[in-house]
N, C-alpha and C positions, 0 to 999 in steps of 0.2 A: 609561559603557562600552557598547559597540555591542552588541545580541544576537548572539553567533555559529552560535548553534543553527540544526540542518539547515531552511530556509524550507521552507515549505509551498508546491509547485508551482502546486498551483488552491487558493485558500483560499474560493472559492463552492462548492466541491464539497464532500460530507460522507461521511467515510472511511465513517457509518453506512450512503449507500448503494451502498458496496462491498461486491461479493461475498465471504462469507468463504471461510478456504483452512484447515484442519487440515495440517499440518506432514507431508512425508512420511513422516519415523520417529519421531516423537512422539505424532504423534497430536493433540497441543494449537494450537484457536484461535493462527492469528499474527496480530501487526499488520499493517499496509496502511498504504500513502502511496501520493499520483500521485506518479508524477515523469514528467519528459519533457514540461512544460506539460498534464501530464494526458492525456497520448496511452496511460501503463502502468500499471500497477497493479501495487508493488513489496512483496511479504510479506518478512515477516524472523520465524523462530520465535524468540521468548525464551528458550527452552531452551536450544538447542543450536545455532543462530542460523544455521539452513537459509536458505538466502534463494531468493527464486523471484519472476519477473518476468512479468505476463504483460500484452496488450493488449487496449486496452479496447474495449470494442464501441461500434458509433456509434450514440447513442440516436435510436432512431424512434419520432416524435411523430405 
């Protein structure tokens, strides 16, 4: 049977070096995924399952 589970947009990218986000009314660490090929950075709190999208900055090497 096929994995149906949400893909991972960039899988060379590591959610570790995504910024974290504290949940606007909770307060508590959310998750992180790219989505968008890695263009946003998509939190969702476990709580109360706030979700908050933002974009990612273009790294300067």
């Amino acid at each position: 049977m096929a994995d149906t589970s949400t893909p991972q947009s960039n899988p060379s990218a590591s959610t570790a070096e995504l910024p974290e986000r504290l949940c606007t009314w909770c307060k508590v660490s959310m998750t992180k995924r790219l989505v968008a090929g890695g263009q946003f950075i998509h939190y969702t709190c476990p709580k109360c399952v706030f979700q908050h999208t933002t974009k990612r900055a273009p790294k300067t090497e």
